[in-house]
N, C-alpha and C positions, 0 to 999 in steps of 0.2 A: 412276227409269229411264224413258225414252223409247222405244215402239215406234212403227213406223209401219208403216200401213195402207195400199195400193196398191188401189186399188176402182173403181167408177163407177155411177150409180144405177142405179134395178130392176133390182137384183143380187144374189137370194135369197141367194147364197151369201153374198154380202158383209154383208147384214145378219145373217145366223146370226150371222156371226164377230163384228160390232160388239157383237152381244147378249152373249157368248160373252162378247167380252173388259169389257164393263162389270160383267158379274155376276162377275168373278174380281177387276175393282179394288175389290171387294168386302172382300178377302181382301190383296189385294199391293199394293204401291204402286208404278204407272207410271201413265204420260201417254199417249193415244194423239193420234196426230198422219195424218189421215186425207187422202190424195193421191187425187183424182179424174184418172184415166188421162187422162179425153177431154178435160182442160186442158192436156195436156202431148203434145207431139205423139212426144216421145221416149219419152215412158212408156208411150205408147196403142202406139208400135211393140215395145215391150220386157216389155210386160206383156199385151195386148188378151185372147191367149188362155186367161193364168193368172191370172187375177184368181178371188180376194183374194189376194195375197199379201204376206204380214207382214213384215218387219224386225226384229230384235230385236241388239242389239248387232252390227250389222254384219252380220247373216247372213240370207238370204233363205229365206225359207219359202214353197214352193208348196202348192195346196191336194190333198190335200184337209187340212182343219181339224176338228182335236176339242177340245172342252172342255177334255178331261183333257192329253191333249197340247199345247197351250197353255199349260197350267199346269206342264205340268214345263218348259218350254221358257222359261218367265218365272222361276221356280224358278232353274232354271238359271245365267242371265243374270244375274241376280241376286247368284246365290253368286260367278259368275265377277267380276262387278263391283266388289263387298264386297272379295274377296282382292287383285285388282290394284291 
């Protein structure tokens, strides 16, 4: 599974979440695939004031971001993924 990551640097929050989600690929198996806003002029407009926010099968996740909540949300994804 492939998530991705909508961020831009010295982005306390953004790094939590990177931290966040490499100690869960610990445990599950996805790929993160990480979008710097400020290369995209359309992202920088559609994202600037919610950054991080996540993708996970097609569905956008604004912050704020928890651990545990991440994990069920990969969980999730996951199970949905498997069945379809």
């Amino acid at each position: 599974m492939q998530i991705t990551v909508y961020s831009k640097p010295n982005c306390s929050l953004c790094d939590t979440l990177m931290d966040d989600l490499a100690w869960l690929q610990r445990e599950l198996d996805f790929t993160v695939i990480s979008h710097n806003i400020n290369d995209d002029p359309a992202l920088k407009a559609q994202f600037q004031y919610l950054i991080p926010v996540v993708e996970i099968a097609g569905v956008l996740y604004n912050p704020p971001h928890d651990l545990l909540q991440m994990r069920q949300r990969l969980i999730a994804a996951a199970r949905d993924n498997a069945s379809a």
